[in-house]
C-alpha positions as CSV (number, residue, x, y, z in Angstrom):
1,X,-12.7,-10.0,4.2
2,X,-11.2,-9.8,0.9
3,X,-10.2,-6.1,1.6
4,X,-10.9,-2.9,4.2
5,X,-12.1,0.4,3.0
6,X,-16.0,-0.8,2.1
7,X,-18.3,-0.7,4.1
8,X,-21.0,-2.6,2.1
9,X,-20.5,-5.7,3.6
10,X,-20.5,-4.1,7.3
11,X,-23.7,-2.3,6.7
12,X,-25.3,-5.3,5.0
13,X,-24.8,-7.7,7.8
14,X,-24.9,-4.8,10.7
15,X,-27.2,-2.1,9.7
16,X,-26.7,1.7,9.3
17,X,-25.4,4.3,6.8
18,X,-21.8,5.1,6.2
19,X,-22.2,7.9,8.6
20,X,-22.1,6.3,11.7
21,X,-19.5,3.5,11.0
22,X,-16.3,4.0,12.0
23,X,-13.9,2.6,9.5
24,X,-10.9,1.2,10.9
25,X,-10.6,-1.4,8.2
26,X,-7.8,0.3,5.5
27,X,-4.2,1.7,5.9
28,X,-5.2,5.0,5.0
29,X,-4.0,7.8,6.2
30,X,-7.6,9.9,7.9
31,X,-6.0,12.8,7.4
32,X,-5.8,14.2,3.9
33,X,-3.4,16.1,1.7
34,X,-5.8,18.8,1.5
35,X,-7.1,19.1,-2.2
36,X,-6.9,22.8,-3.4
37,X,-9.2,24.4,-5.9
38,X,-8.8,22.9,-9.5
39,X,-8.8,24.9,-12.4
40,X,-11.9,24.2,-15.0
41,X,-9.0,23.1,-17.6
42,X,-8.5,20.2,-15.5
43,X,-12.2,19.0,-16.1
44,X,-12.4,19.7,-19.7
45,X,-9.6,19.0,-21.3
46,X,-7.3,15.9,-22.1
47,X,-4.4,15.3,-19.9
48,X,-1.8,17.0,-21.1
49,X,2.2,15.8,-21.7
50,X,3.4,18.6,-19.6
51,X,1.2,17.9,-16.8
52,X,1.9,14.4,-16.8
53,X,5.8,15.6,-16.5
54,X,5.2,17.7,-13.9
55,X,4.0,14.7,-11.8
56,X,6.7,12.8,-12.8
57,X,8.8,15.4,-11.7
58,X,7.6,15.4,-8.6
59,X,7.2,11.8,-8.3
60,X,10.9,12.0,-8.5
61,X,11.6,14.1,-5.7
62,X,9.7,12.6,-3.7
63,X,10.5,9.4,-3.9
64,X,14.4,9.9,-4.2
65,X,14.5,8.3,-8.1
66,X,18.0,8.8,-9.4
67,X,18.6,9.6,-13.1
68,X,18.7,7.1,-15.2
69,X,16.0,5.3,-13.1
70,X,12.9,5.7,-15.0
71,X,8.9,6.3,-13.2
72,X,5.8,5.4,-15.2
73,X,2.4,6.9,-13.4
74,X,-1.0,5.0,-13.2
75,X,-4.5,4.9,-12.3
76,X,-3.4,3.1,-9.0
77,X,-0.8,0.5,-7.9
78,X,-3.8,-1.8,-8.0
79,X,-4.0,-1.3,-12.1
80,X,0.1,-1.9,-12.3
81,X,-0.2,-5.4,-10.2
82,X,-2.4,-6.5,-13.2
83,X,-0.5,-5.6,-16.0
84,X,3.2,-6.7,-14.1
85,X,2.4,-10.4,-14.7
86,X,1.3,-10.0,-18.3
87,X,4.5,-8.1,-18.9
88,X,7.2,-10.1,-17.4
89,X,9.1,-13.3,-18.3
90,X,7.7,-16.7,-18.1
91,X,8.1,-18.4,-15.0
92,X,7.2,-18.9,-11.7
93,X,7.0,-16.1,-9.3
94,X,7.7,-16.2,-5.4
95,X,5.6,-14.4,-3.1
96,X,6.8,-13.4,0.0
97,X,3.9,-13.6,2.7
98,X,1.3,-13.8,4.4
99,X,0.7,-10.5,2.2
100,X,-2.0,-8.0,0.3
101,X,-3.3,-10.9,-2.0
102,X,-3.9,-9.2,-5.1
103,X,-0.3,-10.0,-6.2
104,X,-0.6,-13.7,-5.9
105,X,-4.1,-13.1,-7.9
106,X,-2.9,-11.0,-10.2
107,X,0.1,-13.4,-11.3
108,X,-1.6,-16.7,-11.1
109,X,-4.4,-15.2,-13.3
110,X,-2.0,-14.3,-16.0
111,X,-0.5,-18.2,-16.0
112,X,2.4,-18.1,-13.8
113,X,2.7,-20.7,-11.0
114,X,2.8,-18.7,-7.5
115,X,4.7,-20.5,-4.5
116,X,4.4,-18.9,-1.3
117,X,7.4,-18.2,0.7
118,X,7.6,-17.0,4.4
119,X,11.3,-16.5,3.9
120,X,13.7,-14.3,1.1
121,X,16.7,-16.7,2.2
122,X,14.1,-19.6,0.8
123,X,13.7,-18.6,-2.3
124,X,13.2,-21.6,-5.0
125,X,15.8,-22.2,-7.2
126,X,12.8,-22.2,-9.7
127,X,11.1,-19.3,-9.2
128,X,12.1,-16.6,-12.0
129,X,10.7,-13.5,-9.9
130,X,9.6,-12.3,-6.9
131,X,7.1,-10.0,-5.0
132,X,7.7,-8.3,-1.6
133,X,5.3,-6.4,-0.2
134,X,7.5,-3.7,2.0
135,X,7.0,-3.2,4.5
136,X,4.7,-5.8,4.5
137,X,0.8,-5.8,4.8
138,X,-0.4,-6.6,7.5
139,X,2.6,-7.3,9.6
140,X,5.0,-4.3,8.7
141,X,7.8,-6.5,8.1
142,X,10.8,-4.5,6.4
143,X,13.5,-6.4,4.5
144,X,16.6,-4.7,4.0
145,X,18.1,-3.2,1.0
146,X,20.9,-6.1,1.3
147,X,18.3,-9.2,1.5
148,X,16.5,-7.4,-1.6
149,X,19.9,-7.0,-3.3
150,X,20.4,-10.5,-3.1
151,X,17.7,-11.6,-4.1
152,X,17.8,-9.4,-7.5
153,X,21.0,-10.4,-8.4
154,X,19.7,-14.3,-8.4
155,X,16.7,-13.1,-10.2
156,X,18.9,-11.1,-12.9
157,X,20.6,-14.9,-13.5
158,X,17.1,-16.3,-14.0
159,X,16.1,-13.7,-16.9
160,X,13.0,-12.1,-14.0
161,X,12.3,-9.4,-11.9
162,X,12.1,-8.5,-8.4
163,X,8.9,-6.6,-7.9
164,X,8.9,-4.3,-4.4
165,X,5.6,-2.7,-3.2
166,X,6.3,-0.2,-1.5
167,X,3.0,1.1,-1.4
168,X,3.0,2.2,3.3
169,X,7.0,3.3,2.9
170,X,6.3,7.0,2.3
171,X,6.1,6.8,6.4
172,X,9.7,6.1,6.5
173,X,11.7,7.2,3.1
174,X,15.0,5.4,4.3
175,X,12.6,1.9,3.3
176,X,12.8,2.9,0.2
177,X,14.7,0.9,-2.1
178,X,14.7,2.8,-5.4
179,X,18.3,2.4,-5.5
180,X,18.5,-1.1,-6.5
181,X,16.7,-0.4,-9.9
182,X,20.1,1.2,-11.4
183,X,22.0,-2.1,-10.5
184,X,19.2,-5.1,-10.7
185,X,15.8,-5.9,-12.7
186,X,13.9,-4.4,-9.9
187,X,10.4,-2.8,-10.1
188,X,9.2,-0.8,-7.6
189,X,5.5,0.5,-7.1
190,X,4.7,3.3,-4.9
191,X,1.1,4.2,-3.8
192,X,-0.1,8.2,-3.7
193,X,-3.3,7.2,-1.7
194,X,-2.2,5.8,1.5
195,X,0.2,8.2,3.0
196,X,-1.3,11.6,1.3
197,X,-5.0,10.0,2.6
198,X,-6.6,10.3,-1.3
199,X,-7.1,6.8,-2.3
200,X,-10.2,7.7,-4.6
201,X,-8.2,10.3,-6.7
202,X,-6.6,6.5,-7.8
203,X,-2.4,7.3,-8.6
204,X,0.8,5.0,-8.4
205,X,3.9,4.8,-10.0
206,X,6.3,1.7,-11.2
207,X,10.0,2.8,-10.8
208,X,12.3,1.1,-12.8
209,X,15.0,0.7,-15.5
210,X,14.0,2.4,-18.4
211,X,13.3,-0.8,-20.9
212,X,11.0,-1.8,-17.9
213,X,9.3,1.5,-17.7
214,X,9.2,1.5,-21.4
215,X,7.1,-1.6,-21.6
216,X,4.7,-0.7,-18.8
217,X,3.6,2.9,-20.1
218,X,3.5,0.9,-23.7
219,X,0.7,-1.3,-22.2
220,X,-0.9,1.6,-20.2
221,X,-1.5,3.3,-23.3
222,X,-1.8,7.2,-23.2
223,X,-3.9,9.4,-20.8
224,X,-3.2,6.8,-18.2
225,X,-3.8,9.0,-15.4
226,X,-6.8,11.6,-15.3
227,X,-6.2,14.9,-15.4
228,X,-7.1,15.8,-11.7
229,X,-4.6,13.5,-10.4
230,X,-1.9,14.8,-12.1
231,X,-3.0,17.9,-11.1
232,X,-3.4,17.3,-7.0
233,X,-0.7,14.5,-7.2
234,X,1.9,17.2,-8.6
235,X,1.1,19.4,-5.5
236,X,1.1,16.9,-3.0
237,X,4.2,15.3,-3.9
238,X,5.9,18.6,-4.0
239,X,4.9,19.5,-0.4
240,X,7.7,18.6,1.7
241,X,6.9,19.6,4.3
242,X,3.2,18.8,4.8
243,X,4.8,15.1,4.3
244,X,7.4,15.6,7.2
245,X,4.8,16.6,9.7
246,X,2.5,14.3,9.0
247,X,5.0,11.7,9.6
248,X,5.6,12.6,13.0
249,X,2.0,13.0,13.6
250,X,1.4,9.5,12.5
251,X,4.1,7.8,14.7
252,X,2.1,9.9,17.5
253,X,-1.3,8.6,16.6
254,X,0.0,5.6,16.2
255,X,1.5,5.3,19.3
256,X,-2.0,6.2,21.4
257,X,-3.5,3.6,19.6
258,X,-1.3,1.1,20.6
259,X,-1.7,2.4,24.3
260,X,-6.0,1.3,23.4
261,X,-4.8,-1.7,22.0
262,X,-3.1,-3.3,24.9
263,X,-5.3,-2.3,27.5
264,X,-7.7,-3.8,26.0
265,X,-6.2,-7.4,25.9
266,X,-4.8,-7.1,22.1
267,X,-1.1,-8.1,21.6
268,X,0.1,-5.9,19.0
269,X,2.3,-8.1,16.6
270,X,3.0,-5.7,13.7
271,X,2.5,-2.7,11.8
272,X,3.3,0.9,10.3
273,X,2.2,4.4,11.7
274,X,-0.8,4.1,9.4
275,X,-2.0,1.0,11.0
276,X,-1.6,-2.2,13.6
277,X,-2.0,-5.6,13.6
278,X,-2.6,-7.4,16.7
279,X,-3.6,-10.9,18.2
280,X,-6.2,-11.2,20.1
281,X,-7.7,-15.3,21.2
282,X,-11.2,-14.2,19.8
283,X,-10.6,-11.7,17.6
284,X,-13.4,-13.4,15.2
285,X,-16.1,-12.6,18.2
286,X,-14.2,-9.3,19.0
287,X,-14.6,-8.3,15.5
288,X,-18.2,-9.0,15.2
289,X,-18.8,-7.0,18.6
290,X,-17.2,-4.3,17.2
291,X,-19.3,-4.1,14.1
292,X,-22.5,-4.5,16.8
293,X,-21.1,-1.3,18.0
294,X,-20.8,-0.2,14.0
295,X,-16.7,-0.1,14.1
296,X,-15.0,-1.8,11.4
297,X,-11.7,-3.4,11.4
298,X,-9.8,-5.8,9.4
299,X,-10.2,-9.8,9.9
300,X,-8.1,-12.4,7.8
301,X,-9.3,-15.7,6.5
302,X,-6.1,-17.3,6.5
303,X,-5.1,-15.8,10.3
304,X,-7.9,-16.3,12.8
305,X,-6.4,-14.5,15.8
306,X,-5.4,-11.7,13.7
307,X,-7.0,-8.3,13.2
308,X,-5.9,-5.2,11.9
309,X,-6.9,-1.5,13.1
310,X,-6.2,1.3,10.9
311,X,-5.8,4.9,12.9
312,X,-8.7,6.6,14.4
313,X,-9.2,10.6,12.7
314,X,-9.7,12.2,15.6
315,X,-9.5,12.1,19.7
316,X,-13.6,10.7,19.8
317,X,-13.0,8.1,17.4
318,X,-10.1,7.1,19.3
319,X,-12.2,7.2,22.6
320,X,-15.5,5.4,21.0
321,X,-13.1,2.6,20.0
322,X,-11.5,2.8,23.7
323,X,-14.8,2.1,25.1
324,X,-15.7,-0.7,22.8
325,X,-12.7,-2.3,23.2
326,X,-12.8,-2.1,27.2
327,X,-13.3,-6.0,29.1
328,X,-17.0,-6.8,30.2
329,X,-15.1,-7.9,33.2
């Protein structure tokens, strides 16, 4: 699996409509920001400067962006890993892993040599930037704000930049490294989908010093983001407190599904509240029973033991997958 989230493949190979799989395959959050009405301006007219400042307003609350720190917004983080490789330096570029392979892509497509690292202390002495997916996908890994530090400060030497995802640390804001960009080359991306559960409306931001903002809403071009996301992602981002209770309820979601997963012989090995990863000694045949039972998870080619559930909406999912999970014997 390339990616979680579609279900064409699952239905293909398993049979049924969308309606009775259970998708366990993404690290989105099942339960919504819930979208308010939108005014008919929204549909009809061009996206407007003010709006777009709105969001970036509240993209700068939220995410704890000092001034001086600039934020560009997008049509996704996915449309900002392309254009980050076009827009940088020449040069190698480390990539921190195993990890959401779209960076390594995206790079290598635009002619930079990608090494794989497992390890920030290990980083070549020719590699002119760096990507860190944290914390990481699939494993949750966090690196501190020191080991990232470092790392910019030899990248700074090298004429690159440091490029954080940070696209599952809304579920903890004290990940958030935002800081470094007033101090290093640092680019940070943040994700609207995942944590406010509205991955179609398609938003994400780049956070950085304001020549590298500059040069990524140059190649954006204008109207980069629709004008119902700026809309609905102004809102969300204001709401503070629908974003502190729905981190506490998913650490507590989160925590009944790790109670499934190791009573059902799974060794969880990793994670955020919006999903696990555990190691199971067939996952492979314990993925395709679960797409029998029209369940879908998350397998990995490069990680055969692995798989990676995403959290269950509601207390009958969580029992369905209870009971598929339970040992034959």
């Amino acid at each position: 699996m390339k990616h979680g989230g579609d279900l064409t493949e699952a239905m293909a190979q398993y049979g049924g409509d969308a309606a009775a799989w259970l998708d366990l395959s993404t690290g989105i959050n099942p339960w919504p920001w819930p979208i308010i009405d939108l005014p008919d301006s929204v549909w009809r007219q061009l996206p407007s400067r003010a709006a777009e400042q709105a969001l970036l307003a509240a993209a700068r609350t939220a995410y704890r962006v000092p001034e001086g720190i600039d934020i560009v917004a997008a049509a996704g983080t996915q449309a900002l890993i392309q254009w980050l490789p076009y827009l940088a330096a020449p040069g190698p570029v480390a990539v921190l892993g195993p990890t959401y392979s779209e960076h390594a892509s995206a790079w290598r497509d635009a002619g930079h040599e990608v090494i794989a690292i497992d390890d920030l202390a290990a980083l070549p002495a020719n590699a002119v930037h760096a990507v860190i997916v944290n914390p990481n996908n699939p494993d949750g890994r966090i690196a501190d704000h020191a080991e990232l530090a470092d790392v910019a400060a030899r990248l700074r030497q090298r004429g690159g930049w440091l490029v954080i995802d940070e696209a599952f640390a809304d579920v903890d804001p004290a990940i958030g490294a935002v800081a470094l960009c007033a101090h290093w080359p640092v680019v940070i991306l943040r994700s609207f989908g995942k944590f406010y559960g509205l991955a179609g409306l398609r938003l994400g931001f780049a956070i950085g010093a304001p020549e590298i903002a500059r040069r990524i809403a140059t190649a954006l071009g204008a109207w980069a983001v629709s004008g119902p996301a700026l809309h609905v992602g102004t809102a969300a981002l204001n709401d503070a407190v629908w974003a502190d209770r729905m981190r506490e309820r998913l650490a507590s979601r989160a925590k009944q599904l790790d109670g499934v997963l190791t009573h059902s012989r799974c060794e969880i090995i990793g994670g955020t509240s919006l999903f696990r990863l555990v190691r199971h000694r067939e996952a492979l045949k314990l993925h395709a029973e679960l797409a029998r039972r029209q369940i879908w998870c998350r397998r990995f080619d490069y990680a055969d033991g692995w798989l990676r559930f995403g959290l269950p909406p509601d207390d009958r999912a969580l029992d369905r997958l209870a009971a598929a999970l339970k040992p034959s014997s």
